[in-house]
N, C-alpha and C positions, 0 to 999 in steps of 0.2 A: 352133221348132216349137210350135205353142200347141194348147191342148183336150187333152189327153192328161189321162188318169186317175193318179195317180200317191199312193200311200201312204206316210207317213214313221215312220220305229217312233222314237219318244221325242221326249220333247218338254222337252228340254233346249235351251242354247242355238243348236246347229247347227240341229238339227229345226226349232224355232221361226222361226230365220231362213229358211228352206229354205222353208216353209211359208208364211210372210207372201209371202216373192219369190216362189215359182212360183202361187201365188194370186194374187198382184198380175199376173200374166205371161199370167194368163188358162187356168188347169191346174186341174181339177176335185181340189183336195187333200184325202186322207186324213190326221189323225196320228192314228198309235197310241199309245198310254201306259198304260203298266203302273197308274199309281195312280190310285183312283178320283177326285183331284183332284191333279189335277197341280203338280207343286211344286217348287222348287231343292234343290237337296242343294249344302252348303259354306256359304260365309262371304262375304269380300270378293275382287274380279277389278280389274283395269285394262283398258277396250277400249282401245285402242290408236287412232290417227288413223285410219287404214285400216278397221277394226275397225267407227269412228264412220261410215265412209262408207257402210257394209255397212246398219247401223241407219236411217240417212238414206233410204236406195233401199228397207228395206222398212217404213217405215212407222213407225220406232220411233222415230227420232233427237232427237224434240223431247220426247218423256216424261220420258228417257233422260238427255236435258242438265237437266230441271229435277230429277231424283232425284241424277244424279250428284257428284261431287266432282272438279272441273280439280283435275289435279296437273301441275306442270311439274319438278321433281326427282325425282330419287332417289337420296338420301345416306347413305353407310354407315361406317361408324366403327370400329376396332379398334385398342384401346390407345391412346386417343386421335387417333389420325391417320385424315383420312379416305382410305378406301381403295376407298370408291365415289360415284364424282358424274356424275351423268349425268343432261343435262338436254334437254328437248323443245325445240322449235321453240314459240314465241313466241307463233305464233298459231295453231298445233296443238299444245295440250298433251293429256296421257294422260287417260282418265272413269276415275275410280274409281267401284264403286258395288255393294251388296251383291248378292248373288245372285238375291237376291228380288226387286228392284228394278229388275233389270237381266229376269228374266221376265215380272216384270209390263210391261213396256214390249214386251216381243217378243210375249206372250200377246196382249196386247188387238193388236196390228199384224196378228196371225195372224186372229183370229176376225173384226177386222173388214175383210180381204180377202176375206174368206169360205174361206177351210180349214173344214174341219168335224174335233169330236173325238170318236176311239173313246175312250174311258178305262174301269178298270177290272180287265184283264187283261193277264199278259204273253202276247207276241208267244214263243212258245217255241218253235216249228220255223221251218225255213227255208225261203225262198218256193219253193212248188212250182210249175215250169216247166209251163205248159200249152202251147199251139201255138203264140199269141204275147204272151200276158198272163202273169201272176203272182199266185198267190191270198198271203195272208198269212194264218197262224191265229192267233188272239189267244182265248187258253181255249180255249171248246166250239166257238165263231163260225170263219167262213171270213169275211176283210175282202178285197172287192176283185170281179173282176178287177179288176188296176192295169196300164196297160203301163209303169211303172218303179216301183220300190220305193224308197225312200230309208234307210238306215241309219245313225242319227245313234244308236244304243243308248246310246254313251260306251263307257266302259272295259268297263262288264258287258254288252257285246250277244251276243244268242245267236244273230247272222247273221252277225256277224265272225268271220274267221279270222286274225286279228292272235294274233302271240304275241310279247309283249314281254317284256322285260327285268329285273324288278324294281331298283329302285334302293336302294340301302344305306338313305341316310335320308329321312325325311319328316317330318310337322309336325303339332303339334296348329293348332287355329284354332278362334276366337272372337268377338263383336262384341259391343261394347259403346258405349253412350252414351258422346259424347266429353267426358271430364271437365270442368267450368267453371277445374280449376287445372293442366290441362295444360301442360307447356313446351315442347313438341315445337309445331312449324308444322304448320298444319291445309292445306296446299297442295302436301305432299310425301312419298315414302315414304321412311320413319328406319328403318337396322335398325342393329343393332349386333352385332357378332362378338368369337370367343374361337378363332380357329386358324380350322380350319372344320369342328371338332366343335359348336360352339355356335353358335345364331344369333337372332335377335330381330327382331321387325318391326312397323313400326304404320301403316297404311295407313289415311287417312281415306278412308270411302266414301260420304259423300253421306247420303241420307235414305231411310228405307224409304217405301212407297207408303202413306198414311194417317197419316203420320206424323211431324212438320216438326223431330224432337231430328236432330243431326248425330250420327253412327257414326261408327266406328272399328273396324275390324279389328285383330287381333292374332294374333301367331303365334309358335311357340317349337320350332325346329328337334329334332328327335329322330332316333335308329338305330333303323332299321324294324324291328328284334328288339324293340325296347323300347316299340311301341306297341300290341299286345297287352293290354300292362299299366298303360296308361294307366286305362281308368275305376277299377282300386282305385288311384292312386295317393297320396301324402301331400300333398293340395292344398296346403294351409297353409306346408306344406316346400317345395313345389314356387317358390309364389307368394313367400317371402323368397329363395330361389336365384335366380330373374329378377332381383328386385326388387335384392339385391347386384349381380347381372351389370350390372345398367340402373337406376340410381333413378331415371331421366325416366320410364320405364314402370308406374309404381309406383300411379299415379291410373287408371290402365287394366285395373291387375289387381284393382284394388278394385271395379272392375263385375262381377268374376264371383264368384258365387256357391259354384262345385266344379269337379271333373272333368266334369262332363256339360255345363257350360258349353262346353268345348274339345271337337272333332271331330276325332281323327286323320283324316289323310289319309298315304296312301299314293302311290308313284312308280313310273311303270314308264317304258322307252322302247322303239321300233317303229315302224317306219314299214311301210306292205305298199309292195311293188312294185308291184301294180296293184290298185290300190283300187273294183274294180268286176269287175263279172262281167256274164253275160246280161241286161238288164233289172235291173239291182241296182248300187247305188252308195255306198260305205260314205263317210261324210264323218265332221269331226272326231276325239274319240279311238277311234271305232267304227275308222278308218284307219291313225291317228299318235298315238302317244302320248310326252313326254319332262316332264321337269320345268320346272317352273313357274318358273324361274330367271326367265327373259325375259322373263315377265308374258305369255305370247304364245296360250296354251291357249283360250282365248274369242275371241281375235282372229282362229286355225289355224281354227275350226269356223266361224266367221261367213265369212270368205274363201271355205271351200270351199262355202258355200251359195250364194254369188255367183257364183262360177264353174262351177256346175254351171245356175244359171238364166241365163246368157249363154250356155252349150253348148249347151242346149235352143234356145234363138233363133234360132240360124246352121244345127244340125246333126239330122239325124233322132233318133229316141228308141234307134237302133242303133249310133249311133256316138255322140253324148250323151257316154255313160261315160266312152268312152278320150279323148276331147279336154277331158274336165272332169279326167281325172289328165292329161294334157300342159299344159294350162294354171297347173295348181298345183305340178306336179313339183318345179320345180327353187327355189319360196321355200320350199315345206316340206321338202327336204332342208339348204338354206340354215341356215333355223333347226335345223334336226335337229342338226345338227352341230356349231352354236354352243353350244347349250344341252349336248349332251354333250360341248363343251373347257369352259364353264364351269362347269357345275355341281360339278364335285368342288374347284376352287378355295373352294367354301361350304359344302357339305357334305359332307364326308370326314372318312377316318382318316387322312389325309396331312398327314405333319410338313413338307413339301417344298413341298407348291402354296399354303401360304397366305401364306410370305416373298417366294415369289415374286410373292402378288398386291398384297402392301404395299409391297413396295420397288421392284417393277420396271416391273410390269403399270400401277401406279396414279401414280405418275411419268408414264409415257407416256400414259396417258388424259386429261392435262390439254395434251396436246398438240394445236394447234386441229385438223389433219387426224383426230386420233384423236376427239376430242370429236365432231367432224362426223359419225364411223362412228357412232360410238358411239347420236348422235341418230336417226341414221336407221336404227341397230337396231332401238333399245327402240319408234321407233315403225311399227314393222312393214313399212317400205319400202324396206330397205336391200338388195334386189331385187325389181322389178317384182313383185307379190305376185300376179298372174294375168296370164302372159305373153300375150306378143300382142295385147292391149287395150290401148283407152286408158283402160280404167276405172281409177279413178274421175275 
C-alpha cells in the first residue's frame, strides 16, 4: 500500500533503515529525533549478510562496503586453546564498521529518498489515536497526522512497552586507530577469555566517513554492578590487567587516552509478544532486546525495517502491523533463544558452562555439520529471516 503518511521516532539504525525503505516505497516519511543533530551512540557492530541485503534495498550498501571492514572469522581463545571459530561463507563475509559509519551511509540513503527530519526534541507521550491517524508530540509541536507511526526509539523509547531483563554483565567499549605494530589479523574478530568472568575483544571496523586511518574496536567484558563505577576507575591499573590478560591487545590500549575513552554499555533481554498496536509498530530494541553475543542487534533492526516495508506492499495500513510481527516472529525468537543458551557460556559467574564450552561445546563445533549451523548463525540465515518471502 503506497502514499501513506507515516512518522518514525529515532533515528538510530532501524529508524534509518525504515525510513530510506518506506521512502524509497513511495510513503510521505516523518523521522523524529530527539537531538538536535542526529548522531550514533556506541562504538563498533557487524551487519551480518542479511543485514548487507537490508542496506543494499535501501539505498546504503555501496557507502557501507567502501567504509566497512569484510571479516570472515571469528576466533576466540582460552588458556591457549581455541574455543571459538567460526567462519562465514566465502563470498558472504560479516561488514564490520563503526557506528558512525554505518549512519552516515543510512542518513544520506534516507534524506536522499526524501524522508524529511523533525530533530530537536523528544517524542515524550504516546501517539494519541484520533479517528483514523495518529498525532505524535515532539516538545511543545504536534508531528503528524500519520496513519502509521513507527518506533524504532531502541532500548530508551517512551512508546515501548517492553520490559526486559537486565543481564549480569556488560562491557566497556572503545575505538581506536589500528596500531601500525599490531599482531592480531585485520579480517577477523580476536577475543580472548578467563572462565566467563573475563572477556576481550578486537573487532576491526573499517573507516569512519572523512577519514581514510583503519579502526578497531575494543571491548573488555565487566558485572553490570561494576559499571557504574567505571568513569573513576584506575585506568593505568585497568589497562596493565588487559594488557597481562592479552599482550596481543596491548598496542590497542595504547590508543586510549582514560576512562572516558571506553562507553559502558549495558544488557537487557525481551522480546513483546506483539510488537504493534492500532497504527503503531515498535521495531528493533524498541521490540526485542538480548545480548550482543551473536553480533545480531543491527542485523534484528534492519530486518524488521524490511519487513515491515514488504507488509505495507501486499497489505492495508490495518493489517501492516500484524503480518510485519508474523513475518519476523519466528527468526527473532530463533535468535532470542540462542543468544540467551549462549550468552552465559561468556559472560557469567559459572564455574560449570565455561568447561563445558572448552571441552565439549568447542570439539563439536569443528564438526562440518556443526560448522555449517554455526555459519548460517552468525550470518543471520539460519532461519528464513522474513518468512514467507523470497527476499532477499
Amino acid at each position: 500500500m503506497a502514499g501513506l503518511r507515516i512518522g518514525i521516532v529515532g533515528a538510530g539504525m532501524g529508524g534509518l533503515a525504515a525510513a530510506a525503505l518506506l521512502a524509497r516505497a513511495g510513503h510521505a516519511v516523518t523521522l523524529a529525533e530527539r537531538f538536535a543533530t542526529p548522531r550514533p551512540v556506541g562504538s563498533g557492530l557487524v551487519v551480518q549478510p542479511v543485514g548487507l541485503a537490508v542496506l543494499d534495498a535501501a539505498g546504503a550498501g555501496e557507502v557501507a562496503r567502501h567504509l566497512g571492514q569484510p571479516i570472515g572469522r571469528m576466533l576466540g581463545h582460552a588458556g591457549g586453546r581455541a574455543v571459538l571459530d567460526v567462519s562465514y561463507r566465502a563470498t558472504a563475509p560479516g561488514l564490520a564498521m563503526h557506528r558512525a559509519a554505518l549512519f552516515h551511509a543510512l542518513w544520506q540513503a534516507a534524506m536522499a529518498a526524501g524522508a524529511q527530519a523533525a530533530t530537536g526534541a523528544a517524542v515524550t507521550a504516546a501517539p494519541l489515536q484520533g479517528d483514523t491517524r495518529m498525532l505524535l508530540r515532539q516538545g511543545a509541536e504536534a508531528l503528524g497526522p500519520f496513519d502509521l507511526v513507527v518506533d524504532a526509539g531502541g532500548a530508551g523509547s517512551a512508546l515501548s512497552p517492553l520490559v526486559t531483563r537486565p543481564l549480569p554483565f556488560g562491557a566497556v567499549w572503545g575505538h581506536v586507530v589500528w596500531p601500525a605494530d599490531a599482531a592480531l589479523p585485520g579480517d577477523r574478530l580476536s577475543q580472548r577469555y578467563l572462565g566467563a568472568r573475563r572477556m576481550a575483544g578486537v573487532l576491526p571496523i573499517g573507516r569512519l566517513p572523512g577519514d581514510d586511518r583503519p579502526r578497531a574496536a575494543v571491548f573488555w567484558s565487566l558485572p553490570r554492578a561494576t559499571l557504574e563505577d567505571w568513569p573513576a576507575v584506575d585506568f593505568a591499573g585497568w589497562r596493565a590487567e588487559v594488557t597481562a590478560f592479552w599482550p596481543e591487545m596491548a598496542p590497542f590500549l595504547a590508543g586510549l587516552a582514560g576512562a572516558a575513552d571506553m562507553t559502558p554499555a549495558r544488557y537487557g533481554h525481551g522480546t513483546m509478544a506483539r510488537p504493534f498496536a492500532p497504527r503503531l509498530v515498535h521495531i528493533g530494541d524498541a521490540a526485542h532486546r538480548a545480548s550482543p553475543q551473536l553480533g545480531q542487534g543491527a542485523n534484528m533492526a534492519l530486518l524488521d525495517a524490511m519487513a515491515l516495508t514488504l507488509a505495507l506492499q501486499t497489505r492495508p495500513v490495518d493489517a501492516a502491523p500484524a503480518e510485519y510481527a508474523r513475518m519476523r516472529r519466528w527468526h527473532v525468537r530463533a535468535y532470542q533463544a540462542m543468544s540467551a543458551g549462549f550468552t552465559p557460556m561468556y559472560q557469567s559467574d559459572s564455574r560449570l558452562l565455561p568447561p563445558l564450552r572448552d571441552h565439549l561445546l568447542a570439539p563439536l563445533s569443528r564438526l562440518p555439520v556443526v560448522r555449517h549451523v554455526l555459519t548460517a548463525l552468525v550470518s543471520g540465515d539460519m532461519i528464513p529471516p522474513i518468512a514467507s518471502t523470497r527476499w532477499p
